[in-house]
C-alpha positions in Angstrom: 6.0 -9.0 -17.9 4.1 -7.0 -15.2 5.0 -4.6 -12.9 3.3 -4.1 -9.7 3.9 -0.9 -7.5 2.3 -0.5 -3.9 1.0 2.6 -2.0 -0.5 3.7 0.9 1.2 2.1 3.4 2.3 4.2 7.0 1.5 4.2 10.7 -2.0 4.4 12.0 -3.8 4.3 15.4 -5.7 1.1 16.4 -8.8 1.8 15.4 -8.1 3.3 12.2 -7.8 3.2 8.5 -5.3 3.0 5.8 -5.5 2.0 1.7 -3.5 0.2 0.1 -2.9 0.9 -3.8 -1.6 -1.5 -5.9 -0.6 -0.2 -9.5 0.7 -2.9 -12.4 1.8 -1.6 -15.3 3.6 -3.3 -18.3 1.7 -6.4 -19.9 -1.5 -5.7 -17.5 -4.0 -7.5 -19.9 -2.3 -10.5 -19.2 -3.7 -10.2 -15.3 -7.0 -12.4 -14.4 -6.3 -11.9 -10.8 -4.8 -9.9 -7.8 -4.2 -10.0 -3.9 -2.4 -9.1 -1.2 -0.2 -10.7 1.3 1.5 -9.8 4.5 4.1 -10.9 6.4 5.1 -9.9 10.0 8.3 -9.7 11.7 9.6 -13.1 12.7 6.1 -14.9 10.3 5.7 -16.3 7.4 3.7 -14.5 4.7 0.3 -15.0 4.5 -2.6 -13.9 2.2 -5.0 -11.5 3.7 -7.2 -10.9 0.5 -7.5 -12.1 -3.4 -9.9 -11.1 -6.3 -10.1 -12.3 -10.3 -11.5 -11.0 -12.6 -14.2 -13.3 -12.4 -15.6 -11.8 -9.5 -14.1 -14.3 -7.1 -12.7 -13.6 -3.9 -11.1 -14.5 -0.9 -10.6 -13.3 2.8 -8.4 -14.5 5.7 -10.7 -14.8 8.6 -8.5 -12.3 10.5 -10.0 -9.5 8.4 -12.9 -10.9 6.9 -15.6 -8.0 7.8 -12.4 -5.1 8.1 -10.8 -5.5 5.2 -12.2 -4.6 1.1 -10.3 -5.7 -2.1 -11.3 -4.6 -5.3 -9.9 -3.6 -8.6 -10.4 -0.7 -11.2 -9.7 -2.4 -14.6 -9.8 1.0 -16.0 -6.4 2.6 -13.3 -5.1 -0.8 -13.5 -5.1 -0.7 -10.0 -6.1 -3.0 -7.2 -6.9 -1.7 -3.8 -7.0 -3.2 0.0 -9.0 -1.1 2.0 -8.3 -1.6 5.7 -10.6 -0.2 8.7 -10.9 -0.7 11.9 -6.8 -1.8 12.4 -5.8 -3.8 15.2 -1.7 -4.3 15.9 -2.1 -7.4 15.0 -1.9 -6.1 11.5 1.3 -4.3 11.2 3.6 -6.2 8.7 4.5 -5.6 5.1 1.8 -5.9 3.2 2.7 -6.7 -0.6 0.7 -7.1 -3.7 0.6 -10.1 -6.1 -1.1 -10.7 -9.6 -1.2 -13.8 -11.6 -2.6 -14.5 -14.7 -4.5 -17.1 -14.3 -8.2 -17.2 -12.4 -6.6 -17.7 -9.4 -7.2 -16.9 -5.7 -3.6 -17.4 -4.8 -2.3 -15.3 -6.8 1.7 -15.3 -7.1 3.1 -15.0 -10.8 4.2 -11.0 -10.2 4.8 -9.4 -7.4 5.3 -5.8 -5.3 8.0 -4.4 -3.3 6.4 -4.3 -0.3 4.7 -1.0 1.9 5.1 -1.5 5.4 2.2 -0.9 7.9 2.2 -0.2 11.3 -0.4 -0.1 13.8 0.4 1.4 17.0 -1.9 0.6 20.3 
């Protein structure tokens, strides 16, 4: 089993920048891929960003060019760094890992962190 804790999240101007931490913990070797997803009020969730360990990723168009996954094998820790936030982006973001090479990644999954862009 993995664990998956996220960080980071909070209320930011438009404009601005937040980053997202995602921290697994438990049977982490088992983990060939992570992502985020987000859901907004009244939405269904979405994936806004995905990574394996292969070096593979994945964007939404929505925040291709503003948005940077990555990972640090060594913190066990994946990371969504988010810049120049529009509204449009408040939701609860939440991290997923899976252990297989896979870009929609869903086997574990976070508690959410709520973000919230104001205009």
């Amino acid at each position: 089993q993995v664990q998956l804790v996220e960080s980071g999240g909070g209320l930011v101007q438009a404009g601005g920048s937040l980053r997202l931490s995602c921290a697994a913990s438990g049977n982490y070797f088992s983990i060939n891929a992570m992502g985020w997803y987000r859901q907004a009020p009244g939405k269904q969730r979405e994936l806004v960003a995905a990574v394996t360990s292969g070096g593979n990723s994945y964007y939404a168009d929505s925040v291709r060019g503003r948005f940077t996954i990555s990972r640090d094998n060594a913190k066990n820790t994946a990371y969504l760094q988010m810049n120049r936030l529009k509204p449009e982006d408040t939701a609860v973001y939440y991290c997923a890992a899976d252990e297989l090479y896979n870009l929609t990644p869903s086997d574990y999954w976070g508690q959410g962190t709520q973000v919230t862009v104001s205009s």
